[in-house]
Each structure stands twice: as C-alpha cells, then as structure tokens.
N, C-alpha and C positions, 0 to 999 in steps of 0.2 A: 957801129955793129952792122954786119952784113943780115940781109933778111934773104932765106935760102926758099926759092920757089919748090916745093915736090910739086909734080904731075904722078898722080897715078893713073896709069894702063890699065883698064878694066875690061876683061873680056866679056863679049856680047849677054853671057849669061849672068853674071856680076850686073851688069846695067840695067837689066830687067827687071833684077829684085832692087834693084835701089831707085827703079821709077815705083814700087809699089808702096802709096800712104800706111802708116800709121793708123790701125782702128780708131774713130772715132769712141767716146765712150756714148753710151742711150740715155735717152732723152728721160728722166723722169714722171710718171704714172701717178695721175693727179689720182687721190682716191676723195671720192664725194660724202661729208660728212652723214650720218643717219640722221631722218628722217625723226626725230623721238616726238613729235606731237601725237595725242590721241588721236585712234581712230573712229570715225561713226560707221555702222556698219546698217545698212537700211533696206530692209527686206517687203516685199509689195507681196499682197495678194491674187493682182489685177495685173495685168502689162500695164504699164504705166510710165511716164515721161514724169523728171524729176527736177524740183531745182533746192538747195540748200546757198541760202540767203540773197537771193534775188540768183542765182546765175544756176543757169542750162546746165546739168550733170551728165545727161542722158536717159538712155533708158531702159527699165526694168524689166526683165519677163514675167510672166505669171511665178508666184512663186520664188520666185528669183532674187541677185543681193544684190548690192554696191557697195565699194567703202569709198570713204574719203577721209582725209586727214581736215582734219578741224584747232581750233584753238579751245581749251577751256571757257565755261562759259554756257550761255544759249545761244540758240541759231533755229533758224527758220527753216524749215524743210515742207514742200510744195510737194506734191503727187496729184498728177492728173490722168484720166483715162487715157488711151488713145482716142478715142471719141471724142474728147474734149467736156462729157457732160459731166463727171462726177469729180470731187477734187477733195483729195485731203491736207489738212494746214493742222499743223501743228510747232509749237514752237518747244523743241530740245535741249535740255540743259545737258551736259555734260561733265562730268563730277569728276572724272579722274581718267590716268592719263594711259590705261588700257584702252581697250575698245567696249562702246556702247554702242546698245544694241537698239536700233526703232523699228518697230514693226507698223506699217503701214497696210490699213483695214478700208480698203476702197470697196468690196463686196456688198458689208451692209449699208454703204450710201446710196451704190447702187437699187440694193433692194426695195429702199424706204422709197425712192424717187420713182421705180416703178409700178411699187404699191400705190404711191399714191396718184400716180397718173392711172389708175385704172379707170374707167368710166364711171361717172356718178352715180347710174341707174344699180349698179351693184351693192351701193349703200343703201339704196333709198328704197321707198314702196311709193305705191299712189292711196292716195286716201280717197272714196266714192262717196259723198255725202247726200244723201234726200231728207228732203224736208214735206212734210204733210201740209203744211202751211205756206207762204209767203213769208220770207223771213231772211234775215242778215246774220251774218254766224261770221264767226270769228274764230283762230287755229292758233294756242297757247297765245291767245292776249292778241294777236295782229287779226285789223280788219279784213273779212275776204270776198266779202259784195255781197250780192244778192242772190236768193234760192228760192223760183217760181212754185205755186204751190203744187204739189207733186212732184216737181222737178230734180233737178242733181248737179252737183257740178265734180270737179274732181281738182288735187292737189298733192302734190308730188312731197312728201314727207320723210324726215328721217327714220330709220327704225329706233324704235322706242318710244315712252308714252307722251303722250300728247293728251290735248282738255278742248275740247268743240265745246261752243255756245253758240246757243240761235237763239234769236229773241224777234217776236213779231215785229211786223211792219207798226203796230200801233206802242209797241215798246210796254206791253201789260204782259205778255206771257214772254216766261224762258224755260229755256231747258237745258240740260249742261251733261256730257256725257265723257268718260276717258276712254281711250282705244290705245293700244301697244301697235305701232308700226310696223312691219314685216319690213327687211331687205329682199327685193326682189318680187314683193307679193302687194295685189291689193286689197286695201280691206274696206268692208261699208260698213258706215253707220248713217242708220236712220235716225232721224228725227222728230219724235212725236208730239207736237206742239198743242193737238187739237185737246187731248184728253188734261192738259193742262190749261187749255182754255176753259172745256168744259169744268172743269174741278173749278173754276176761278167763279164763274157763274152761278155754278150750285152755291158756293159758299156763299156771295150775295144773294141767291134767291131766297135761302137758309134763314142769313140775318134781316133779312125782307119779312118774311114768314115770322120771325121770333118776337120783331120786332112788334109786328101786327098781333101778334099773340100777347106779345108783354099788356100792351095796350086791356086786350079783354079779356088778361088775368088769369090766360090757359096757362103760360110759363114765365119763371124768373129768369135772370141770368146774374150770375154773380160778380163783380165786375172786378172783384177782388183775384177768381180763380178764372174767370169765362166759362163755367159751367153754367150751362140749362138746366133748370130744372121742372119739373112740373110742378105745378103748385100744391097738389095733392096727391096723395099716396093712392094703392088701387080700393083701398074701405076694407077690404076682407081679408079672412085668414087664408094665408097661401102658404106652401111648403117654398125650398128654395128653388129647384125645377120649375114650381107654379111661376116665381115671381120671375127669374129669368126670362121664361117664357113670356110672360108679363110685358115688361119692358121690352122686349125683341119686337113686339109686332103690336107697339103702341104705335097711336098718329095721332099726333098734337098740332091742331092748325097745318097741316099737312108734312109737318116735320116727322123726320126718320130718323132711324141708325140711335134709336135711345135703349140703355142697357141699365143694366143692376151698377150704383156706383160701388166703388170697392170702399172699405171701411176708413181710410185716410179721408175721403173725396166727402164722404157722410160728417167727417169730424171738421170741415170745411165749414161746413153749414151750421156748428152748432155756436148756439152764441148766449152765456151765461146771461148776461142783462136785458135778456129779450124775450121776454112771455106773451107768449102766442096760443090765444085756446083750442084746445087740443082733446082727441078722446084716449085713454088707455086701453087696453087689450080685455078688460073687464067692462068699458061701454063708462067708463066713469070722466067726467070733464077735469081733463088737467092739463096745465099750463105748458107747452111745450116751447123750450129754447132755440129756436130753428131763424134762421136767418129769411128775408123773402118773404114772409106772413105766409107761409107753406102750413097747408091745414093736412097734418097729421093724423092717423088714429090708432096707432101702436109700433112697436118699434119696428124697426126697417131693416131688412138685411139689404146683404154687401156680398159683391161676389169675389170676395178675399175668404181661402180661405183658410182656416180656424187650427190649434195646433194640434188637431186630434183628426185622425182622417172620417172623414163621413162629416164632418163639422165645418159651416161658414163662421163667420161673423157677423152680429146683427149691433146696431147700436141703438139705443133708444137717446130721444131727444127730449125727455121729460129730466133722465138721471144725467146724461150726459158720459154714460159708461157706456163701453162694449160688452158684449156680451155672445157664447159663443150657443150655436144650438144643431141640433143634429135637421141633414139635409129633408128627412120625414116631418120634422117638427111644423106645425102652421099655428097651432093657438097661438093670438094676438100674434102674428107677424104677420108684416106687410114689406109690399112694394112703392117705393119710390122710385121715379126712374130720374136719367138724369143724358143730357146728349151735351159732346163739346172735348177738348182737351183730353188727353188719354182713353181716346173710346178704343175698344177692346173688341 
C-alpha cells in the first residue's frame, strides 16, 4: 500500500493561531479544615503579660481580652504585671467546646501588697511608761528591762489592748494595768508602785499591832473568817448612829478602819457549845455563845440592814436569833466592833 504525504500550506495567519497552547486547566484551592476546638477567652484588669501552660501569649491591655484555642480539660494561665510585681495563677478547667470565659483580678493583688507595704508607724502607737519606783515591767507577758525610779522608758505597740506588769526590784510589790493602743497616737501609763508598798507595810504593821493586842486581850481574830474583833462590846445603850459612830473612831492598840459588823459577820462569831459569861440588857449574868471569850453585855447590832426601812438588824448571842429594831431604839443594845475582810 502506498502511504500518501499531504503537506499543508498554511498562511501566516493560520500559523500563529496554531503556535497558540491549549488553556491549561487551574490548579486546585486547598481549603483549611476549621478550627472546632474550644475557645479560652481571658480578660485582665491590669495591662498584663500572659502565659497559658508554660508558653508566652502576649499581652493584655487594661481591661482588655485574648483568645486562644485550648483542648478540653485544665490549663494553667499566668498573668503578670508589666512591673513584674503582682501575678495571677490560676489553673482553668474547661468543660465544653464553646468558649469560656476567665477573668483575671490583678487590681486587688495589687492593692493588698501595697497596703501592706505601708509603713509600720501607721499601725502602730508608742507606749510611755513611768514608774514611781524602781521596777521591771513587762508588755503582754515579754520581759522589757528596767524602769529607774521616776523614770520612763517607751515601746512601740500595736493598736489594741495590751496588760503592763511592773513588779519591784525586791520582787514584794506589783502592779498590773491594761491600756488600748492608739494607731498613730501615744499613750502613758503610770505606774504607782509606792501606794502598793505602802498598803503592804500597813497590813504587816496592822498584823504586828493585832498581834501585840491578841497577846493583852484587847482583840481576837478568827482564824476561821480573819475577822478582828474586839473583845468587848462598848457596855452601854447606844442607838444605831451611836454604835456606828462607835466603831468608826475606835482605836484598839493603835488599830483602825473598825466598823459595825453586818448581821452574817456577827452569826460567825456565834458558837452553840460555848458559854461565855455575859450580862443581858437588863444587867442580869447570862451565858453568852460567842466564839473568842468576847465579854458581851447585850445584844449587838449589825449594819445590815432590816426588812422594814428605819430598821437594822441586831443579834443577840445569848438566843442566837436576829432580831430587827428601829434605828432610835438603844435599850439593851450595843456595839461590837469588828476590823478585817469586808470592811465597808
């Protein structure tokens, strides 16, 4: 078989469009799958630098947000100042696969830290302490040295109450006082140690005296109550004014401060198994139940008193009854006096 050559003749304008390609087709447009994890959405107070679980996010303005996509789960989220001084940590659960929300409160860290860098002097007061004496004191229970007598020293305290103790150098007298602190304010307390030496001294010179008395039978003491008592009553009829009076401006072996005892203080002294001769109100000898060998001579008021007004109580130590009598009344009553425990 013959194979027949065609040539075709193509004029210049035919050859131009048959050097011209075929369109390529376009290249396919990758589309990027979404994104569908949760979001955290994290709002500051403060301008603040962030990190959620160890890594650098950026940074927040005041007020201002972020998000970030997270996994289900807890996570750690950081906030720090710009300053670097305050920092919030909190660790973030996320429940579901919207967006949650954290609000980050950098403000009041700030606040508390520069409350509490305020100066100390603004909590505190000074405490000014003198002492009349030579003495050691001490500031709720801690030792605070030495306090020359007249002298002072000073002690920088919280506001609020406090308990000072000062006790002599010989460790016999104390004293003890509370004082409320001031913020900002100072405050004094004196300390008066002498009047509590003196007090200490009278009372030995008291039992010095009573003692010397017991001796020469001016006064008892009961050792049951510590009541003094004088051994006898005043002998005569007295009203109860008289007998008050009476006891007010006795002096027994140089002993003072003796008063009317009150009707409990009298039923002290009475003692059923114990006859002691005695006179009645009538001048007649009768046996009186009186503890002490106390030579009575009729019944003795009391300065209690009585349930009727104008009325004490008197008790006699013969019956061992009370009895009540109007403040004029003096037949057969008398004064006992009596110095010690519940003086009045």
């Amino acid at each position: 078989m013959r194979k027949l050559l065609i040539v075709a003749l193509l004029s210049p304008g035919a050859a131009a469009i048959a050097q011209v390609k075929a369109p390529q087709s376009a290249a396919p447009i990758a589309i990027q799958p979404r994104d569908s994890r949760p979001t955290l959405l994290v709002v500051c107070d403060l301008p603040c630098n962030w990190k959620l679980d160890g890594e650098a996010k950026g940074r927040i303005e005041a007020e201002g947000s972020a998000k970030a996509k997270v996994e289900l789960g807890e996570h750690l989220v950081v906030a720090v100042t710009e300053d670097g001084l305050d920092q919030f940590k909190v660790i973030k659960e996320v429940k579901s696969t919207g967006q949650t929300v954290l609000d980050i409160e950098l403000k009041p860290i700030r606040d508390k830290r520069v409350s509490a860098a305020k100066p100390v002097e603004a909590e505190t007061g000074l405490l000014l302490v003198t002492c009349d004496l030579a003495c050691t004191w001490t500031l709720d229970g801690e030792a605070k040295g030495r306090i020359d007598a007249g002298g002072s020293v000073k002690a920088q305290i919280a506001a609020g109450p406090h308990k000072v103790v000062a006790v002599t150098e010989d460790g016999k007298d104390t004293v003890s006082t509370s004082v409320d602190g001031k913020a900002g304010a100072q405050t004094l307390v004196s300390l008066a140690l002498q009047p509590v030496r003196d007090a200490r001294n009278k009372k030995r010179q008291d039992q010095d005296k009573g003692a010397q008395a017991a001796v020469t039978g001016l006064v008892w003491t009961d050792p049951a109550t510590q009541l003094t008592w004088a051994t006898k009553d005043n002998g005569k009829n007295v009203t109860w004014k008289q007998a008050t009076d009476y006891c007010r401006s006795l002096a027994v072996a140089d002993l003072a401060e003796w008063r009317l005892p009150t009707i409990d203080e009298l039923k002290t002294a009475y003692e059923p198994t114990v006859d002691t001769p005695g006179i009645d109100e009538t001048g007649s000898a009768v046996p009186m139940h009186v503890k002490g060998n106390l030579h009575l001579t009729g019944w003795q008021w009391s300065q209690s008193q009585a349930n009727i007004s104008g009325e004490a109580w008197g008790f006699s130590f013969a019956t061992g009854k009370r009895l009540a009598g109007r403040f004029t009344d003096n037949l057969g009553n008398r004064a006992l006096c009596v110095r010690g425990p519940g003086s009045q």
